[in-house]
Wavefront OBJ file of the C-alpha trace (Angstrom):
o trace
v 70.967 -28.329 61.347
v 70.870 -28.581 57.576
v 69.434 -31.485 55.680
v 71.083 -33.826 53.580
v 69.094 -35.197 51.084
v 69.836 -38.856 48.980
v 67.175 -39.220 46.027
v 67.468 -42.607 45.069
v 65.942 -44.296 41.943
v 64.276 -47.805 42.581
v 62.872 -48.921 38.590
v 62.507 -45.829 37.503
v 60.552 -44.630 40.380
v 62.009 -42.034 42.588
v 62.388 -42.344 46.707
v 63.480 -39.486 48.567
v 65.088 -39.526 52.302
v 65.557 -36.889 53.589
v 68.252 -37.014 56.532
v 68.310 -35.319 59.614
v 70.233 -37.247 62.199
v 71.784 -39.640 60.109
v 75.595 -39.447 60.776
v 77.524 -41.871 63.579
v 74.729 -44.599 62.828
v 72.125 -41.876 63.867
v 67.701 -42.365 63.484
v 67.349 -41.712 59.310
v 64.076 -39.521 58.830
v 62.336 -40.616 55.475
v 59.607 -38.238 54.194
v 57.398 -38.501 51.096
v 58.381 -36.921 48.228
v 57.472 -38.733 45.296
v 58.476 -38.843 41.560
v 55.633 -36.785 40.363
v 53.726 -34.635 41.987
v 50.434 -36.040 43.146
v 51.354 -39.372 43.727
v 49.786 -41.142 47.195
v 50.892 -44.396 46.961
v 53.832 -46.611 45.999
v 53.953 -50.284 45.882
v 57.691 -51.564 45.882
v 59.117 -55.097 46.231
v 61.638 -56.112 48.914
v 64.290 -57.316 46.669
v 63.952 -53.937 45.102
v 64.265 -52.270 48.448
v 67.476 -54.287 49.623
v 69.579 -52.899 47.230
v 69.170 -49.488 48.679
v 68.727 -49.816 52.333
v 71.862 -50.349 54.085
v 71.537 -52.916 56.745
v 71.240 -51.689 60.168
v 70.299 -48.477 59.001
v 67.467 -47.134 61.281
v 64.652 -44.946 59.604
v 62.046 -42.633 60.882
v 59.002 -42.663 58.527
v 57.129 -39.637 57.586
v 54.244 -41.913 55.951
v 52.770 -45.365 56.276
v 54.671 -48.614 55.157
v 52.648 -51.878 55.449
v 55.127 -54.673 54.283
v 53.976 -58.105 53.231
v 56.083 -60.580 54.079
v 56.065 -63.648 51.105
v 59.214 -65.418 51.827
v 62.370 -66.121 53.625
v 62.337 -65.217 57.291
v 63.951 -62.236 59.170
v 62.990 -60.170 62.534
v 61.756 -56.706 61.515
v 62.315 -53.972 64.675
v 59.937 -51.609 65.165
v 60.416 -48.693 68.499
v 62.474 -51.587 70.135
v 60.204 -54.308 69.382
v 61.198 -57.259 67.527
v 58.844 -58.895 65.387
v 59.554 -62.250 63.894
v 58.048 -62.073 60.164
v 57.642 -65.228 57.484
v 55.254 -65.327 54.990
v 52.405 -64.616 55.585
v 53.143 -61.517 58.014
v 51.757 -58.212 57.668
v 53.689 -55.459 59.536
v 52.312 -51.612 59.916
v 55.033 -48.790 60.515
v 53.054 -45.820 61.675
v 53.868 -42.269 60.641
v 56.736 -40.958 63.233
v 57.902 -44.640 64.307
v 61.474 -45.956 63.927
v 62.120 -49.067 62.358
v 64.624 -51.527 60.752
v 64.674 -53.451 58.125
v 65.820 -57.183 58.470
v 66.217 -57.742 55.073
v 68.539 -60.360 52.793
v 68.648 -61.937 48.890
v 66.046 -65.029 51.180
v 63.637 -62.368 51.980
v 60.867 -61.377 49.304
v 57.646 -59.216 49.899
v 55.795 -56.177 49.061
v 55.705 -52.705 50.546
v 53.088 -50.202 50.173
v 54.302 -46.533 51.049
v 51.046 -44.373 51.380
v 51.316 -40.497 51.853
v 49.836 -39.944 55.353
v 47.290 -37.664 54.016
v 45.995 -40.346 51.568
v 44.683 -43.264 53.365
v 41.974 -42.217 56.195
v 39.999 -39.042 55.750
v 40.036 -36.397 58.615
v 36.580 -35.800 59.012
v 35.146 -38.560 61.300
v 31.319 -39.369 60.543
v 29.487 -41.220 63.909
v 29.420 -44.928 63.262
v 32.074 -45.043 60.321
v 35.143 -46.684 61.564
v 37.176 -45.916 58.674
v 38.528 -42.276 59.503
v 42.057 -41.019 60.409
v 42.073 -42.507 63.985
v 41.124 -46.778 61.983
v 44.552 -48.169 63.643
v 44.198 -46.585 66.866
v 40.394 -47.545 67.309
v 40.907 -51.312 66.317
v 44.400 -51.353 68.232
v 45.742 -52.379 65.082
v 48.899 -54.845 66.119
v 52.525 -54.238 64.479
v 52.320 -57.636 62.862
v 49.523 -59.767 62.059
v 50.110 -63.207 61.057
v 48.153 -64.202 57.759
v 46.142 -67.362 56.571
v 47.344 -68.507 52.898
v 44.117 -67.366 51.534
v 43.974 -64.044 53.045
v 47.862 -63.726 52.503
v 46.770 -64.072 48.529
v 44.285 -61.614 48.900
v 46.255 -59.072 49.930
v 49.060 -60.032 47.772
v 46.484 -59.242 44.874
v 45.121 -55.788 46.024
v 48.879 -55.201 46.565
v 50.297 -56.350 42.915
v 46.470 -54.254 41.843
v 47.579 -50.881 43.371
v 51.210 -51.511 42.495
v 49.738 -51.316 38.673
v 47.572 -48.457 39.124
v 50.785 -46.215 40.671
v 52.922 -47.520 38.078
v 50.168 -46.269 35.384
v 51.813 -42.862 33.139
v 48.839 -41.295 33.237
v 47.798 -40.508 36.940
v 44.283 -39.628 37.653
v 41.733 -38.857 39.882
v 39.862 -42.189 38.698
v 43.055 -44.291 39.474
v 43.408 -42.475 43.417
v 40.126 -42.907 44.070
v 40.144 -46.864 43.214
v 43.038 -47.435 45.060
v 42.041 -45.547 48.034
v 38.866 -47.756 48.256
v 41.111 -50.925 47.556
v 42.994 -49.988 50.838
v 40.327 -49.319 52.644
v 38.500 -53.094 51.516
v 41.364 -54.538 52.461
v 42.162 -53.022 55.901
v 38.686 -53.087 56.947
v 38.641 -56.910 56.170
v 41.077 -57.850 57.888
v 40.114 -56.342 60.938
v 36.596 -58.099 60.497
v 38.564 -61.124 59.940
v 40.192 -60.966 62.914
v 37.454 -59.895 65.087
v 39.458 -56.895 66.091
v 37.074 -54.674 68.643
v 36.627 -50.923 68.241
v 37.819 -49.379 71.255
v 36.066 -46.344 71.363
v 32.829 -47.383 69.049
v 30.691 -47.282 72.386
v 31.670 -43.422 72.904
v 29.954 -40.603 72.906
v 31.143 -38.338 70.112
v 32.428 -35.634 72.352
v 34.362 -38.000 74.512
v 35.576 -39.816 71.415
v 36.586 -36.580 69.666
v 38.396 -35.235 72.853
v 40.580 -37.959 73.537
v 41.394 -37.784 69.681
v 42.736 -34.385 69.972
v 44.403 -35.205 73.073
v 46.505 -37.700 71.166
v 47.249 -34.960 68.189
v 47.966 -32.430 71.250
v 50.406 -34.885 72.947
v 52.541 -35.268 69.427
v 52.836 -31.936 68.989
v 53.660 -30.822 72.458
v 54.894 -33.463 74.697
v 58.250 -31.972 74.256
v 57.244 -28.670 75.835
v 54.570 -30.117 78.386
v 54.443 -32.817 80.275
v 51.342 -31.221 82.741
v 47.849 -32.467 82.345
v 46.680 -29.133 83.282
v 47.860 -27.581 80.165
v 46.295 -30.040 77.915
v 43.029 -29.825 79.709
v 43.358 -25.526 79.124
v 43.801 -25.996 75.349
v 41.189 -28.345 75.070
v 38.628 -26.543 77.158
v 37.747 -28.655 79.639
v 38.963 -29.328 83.524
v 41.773 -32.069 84.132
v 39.417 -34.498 85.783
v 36.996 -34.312 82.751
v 40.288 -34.983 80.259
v 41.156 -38.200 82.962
v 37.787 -39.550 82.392
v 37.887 -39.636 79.024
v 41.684 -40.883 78.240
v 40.302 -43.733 80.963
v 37.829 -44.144 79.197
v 39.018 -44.633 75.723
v 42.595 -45.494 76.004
v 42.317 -47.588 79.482
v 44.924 -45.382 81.208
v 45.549 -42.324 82.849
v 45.959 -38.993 80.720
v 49.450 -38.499 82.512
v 50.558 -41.929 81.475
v 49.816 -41.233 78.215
v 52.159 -38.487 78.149
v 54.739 -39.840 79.816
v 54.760 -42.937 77.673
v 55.429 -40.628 74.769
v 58.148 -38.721 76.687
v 59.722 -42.065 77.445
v 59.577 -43.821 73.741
v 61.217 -40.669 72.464
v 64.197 -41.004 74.818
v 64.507 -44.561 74.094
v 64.856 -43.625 70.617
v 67.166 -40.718 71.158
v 69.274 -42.759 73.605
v 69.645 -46.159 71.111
v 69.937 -44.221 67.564
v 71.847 -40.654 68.546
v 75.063 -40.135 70.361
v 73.761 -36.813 72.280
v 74.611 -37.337 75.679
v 71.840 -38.053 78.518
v 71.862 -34.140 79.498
v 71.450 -33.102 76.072
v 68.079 -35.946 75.529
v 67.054 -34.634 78.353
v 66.851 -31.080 77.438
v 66.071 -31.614 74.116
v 62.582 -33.246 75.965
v 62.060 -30.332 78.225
v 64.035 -31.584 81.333
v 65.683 -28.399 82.865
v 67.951 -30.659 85.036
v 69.653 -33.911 83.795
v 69.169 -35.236 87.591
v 65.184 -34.648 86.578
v 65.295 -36.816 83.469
v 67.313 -39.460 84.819
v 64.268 -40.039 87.827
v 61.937 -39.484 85.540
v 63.038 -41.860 83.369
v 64.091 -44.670 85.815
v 60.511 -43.857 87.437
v 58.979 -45.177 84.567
v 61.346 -48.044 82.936
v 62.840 -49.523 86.019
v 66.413 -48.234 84.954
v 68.784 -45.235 84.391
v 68.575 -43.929 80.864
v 72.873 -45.144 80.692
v 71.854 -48.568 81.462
v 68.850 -48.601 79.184
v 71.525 -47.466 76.110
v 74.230 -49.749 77.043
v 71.588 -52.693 76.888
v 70.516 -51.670 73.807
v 73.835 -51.310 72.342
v 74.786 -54.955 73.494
v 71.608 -55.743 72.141
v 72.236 -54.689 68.756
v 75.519 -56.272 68.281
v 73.689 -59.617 67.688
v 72.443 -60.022 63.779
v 68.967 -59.359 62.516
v 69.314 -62.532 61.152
v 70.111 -65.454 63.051
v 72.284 -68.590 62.125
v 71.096 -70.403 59.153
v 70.101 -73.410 60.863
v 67.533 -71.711 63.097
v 66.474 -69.511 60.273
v 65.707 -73.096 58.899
v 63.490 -74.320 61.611
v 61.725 -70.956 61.861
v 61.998 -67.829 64.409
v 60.266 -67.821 67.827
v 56.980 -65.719 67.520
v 58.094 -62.185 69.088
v 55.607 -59.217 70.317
v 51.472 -58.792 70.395
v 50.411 -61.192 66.708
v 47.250 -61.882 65.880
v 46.318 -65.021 63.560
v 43.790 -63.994 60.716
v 40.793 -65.999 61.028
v 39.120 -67.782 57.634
v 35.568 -66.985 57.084
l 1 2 3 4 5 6 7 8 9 10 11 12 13 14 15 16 17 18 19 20 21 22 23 24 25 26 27 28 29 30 31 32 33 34 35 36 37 38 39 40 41 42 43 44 45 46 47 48 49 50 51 52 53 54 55 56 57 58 59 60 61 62 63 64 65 66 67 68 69 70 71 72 73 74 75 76 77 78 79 80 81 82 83 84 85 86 87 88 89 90 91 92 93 94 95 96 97 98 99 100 101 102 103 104 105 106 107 108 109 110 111 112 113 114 115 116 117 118 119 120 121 122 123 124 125 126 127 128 129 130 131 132 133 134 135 136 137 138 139 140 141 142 143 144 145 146 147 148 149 150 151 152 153 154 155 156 157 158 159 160 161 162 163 164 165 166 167 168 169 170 171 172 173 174 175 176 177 178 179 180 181 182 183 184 185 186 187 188 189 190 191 192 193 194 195 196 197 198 199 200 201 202 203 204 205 206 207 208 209 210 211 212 213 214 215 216 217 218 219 220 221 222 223 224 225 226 227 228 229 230 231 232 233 234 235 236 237 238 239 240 241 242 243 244 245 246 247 248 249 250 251 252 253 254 255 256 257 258 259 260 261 262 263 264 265 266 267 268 269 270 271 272 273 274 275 276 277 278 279 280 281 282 283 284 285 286 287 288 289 290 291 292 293 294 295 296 297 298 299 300 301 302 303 304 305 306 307 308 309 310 311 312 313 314 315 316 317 318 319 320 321 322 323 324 325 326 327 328 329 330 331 332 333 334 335 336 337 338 339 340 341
């Protein structure tokens, strides 16, 4: 299919989106491209945002978007979940997860965009958290709800990187610093919030398994859905890869593929208007009867009933009346409340 691509200019600063699947209210797919070549970050405000993102629209990010929520109130979907956010809210939209904005002239904030390449370095050294796998290790929750103090803090590195990207002359110097004001940030508010490392008590080789398991499942779980297979390309027996997915992740390896299966049908089923056969065998099901028990195994219902819910789900507004945007939104999905030290 070809791609359409809409370059739009938000002060001065270019964003491209790149759009796959975007027609009859389809899943947008965003990927970095930035203004000049090099750049890592981008710090944008929400009022600048608004004026570009068409409400309702549902995006696909290629990068990471942490938005800071500093006023008004709206509910912020993120793979089906809907997360209440005031001030004071910090949401995280992964690389590959689909999300929706919420946004109106009451809501102000800041987003940082970071290239996923940027932020956490590949190689993991034993006993330093901070490595490409931070958000998994800490279980890093979708929102976490701020304390004034901390919700300055951030606000500060925020507005502090937001200078540096905005700086004509790009350097190494200016990457570097904001790189390391990312990572003071990030790795104080996990501290602040007590957040355990799930896997800090490892072995390496467990620890590093289990990571490529997870890379293995994104790139394949389309193709595979057989422990077997990931066991064979990671060199080890099945009941070896079990213990260490139990291990680190709490669950089975086969659940762990089959959740991944099943949030990419969701998606395919709420933002798409491909047909259940055709979601099916675009996830490796060579018989629609196979995906429909597959996926009413797993969610309790038939992938139809699962789209129509959604559908009726979505005709309500982001944005609720105005007198219960007044008297504040009922907390919604896992939040954790920032601790002051």
């Amino acid at each position: 299919m070809p791609t359409n691509a809409l370059t739009i200019e938000v002060n001065s600063r270019r964003l491209m989106v790149i759009s796959r699947h975007a027609k009859n209210g389809g899943i947008v797919a965003v990927g970095w491209q930035p203004r000049r070549p090099g750049d890592q970050v981008e710090v944008l405000r929400l009022s600048e945002l608004a004026h570009h993102v068409p409400r309702g629209v549902v995006e696909r990010m290629g990068f990471h978007i942490f938005v800071l929520y500093l006023a008004g109130r709206c509910q912020h979907e993120v793979d089906f979940q809907s997360h209440a956010c005031r001030p004071g809210s910090l949401l995280h939209v992964r690389p590959g997860q689909v999300h929706r904005f919420g946004l109106s002239s009451e809501v102000e904030g800041l987003a940082l965009l970071v290239a996923p390449t940027f932020l956490l370095p590949r190689q993991h050294r034993r006993g330093d958290p901070w490595h490409e796998g931070f958000f998994d290790d800490f279980a890093w929750p979708t929102r976490l709800q701020l304390e004034p103090t901390q919700r300055a803090e951030l606000r500060a590195q925020f507005e502090r990187i937001r200078r540096i990207a905005a700086s004509q002359t790009s350097s190494t110097l200016g990457l570097t610093l904001a790189r390391h004001l990312l990572a003071c940030s990030f790795l104080g508010l996990a501290y602040a919030t007590e957040m355990k490392e799930t896997a800090s008590e490892q072995a390496a080789p467990e620890y590093e398994r289990g990571r490529r398991f997870r890379l293995a499942v994104e790139r394949s779980f389309r193709v595979t859905r057989r422990v077997e297979d990931y066991a064979q390309n990671l060199g080890c027996s099945t009941r070896t890869l079990d213990r260490t997915i139990q291990a680190t992740l709490g669950v089975s390896a086969k659940t762990v593929i089959d959740e991944r299966v099943v949030l990419e049908a969701k998606r395919a089923l709420v933002h798409s208007e491909e047909t259940v056969a055709a979601i099916g065998e675009q996830l490796g099901f060579s018989e629609p009867t196979n995906f429909v028990k597959f996926f009413r195994a797993r969610t309790g219902e038939a992938p139809g009933t699962f789209r129509l819910r959604q559908q009726q789900k979505d005709e309500r507004p982001l944005l609720g009346p105005a007198k219960r945007r007044t008297q504040g939104l009922p907390p919604s999905g896992k939040v954790i409340k920032a601790k002051q030290r």
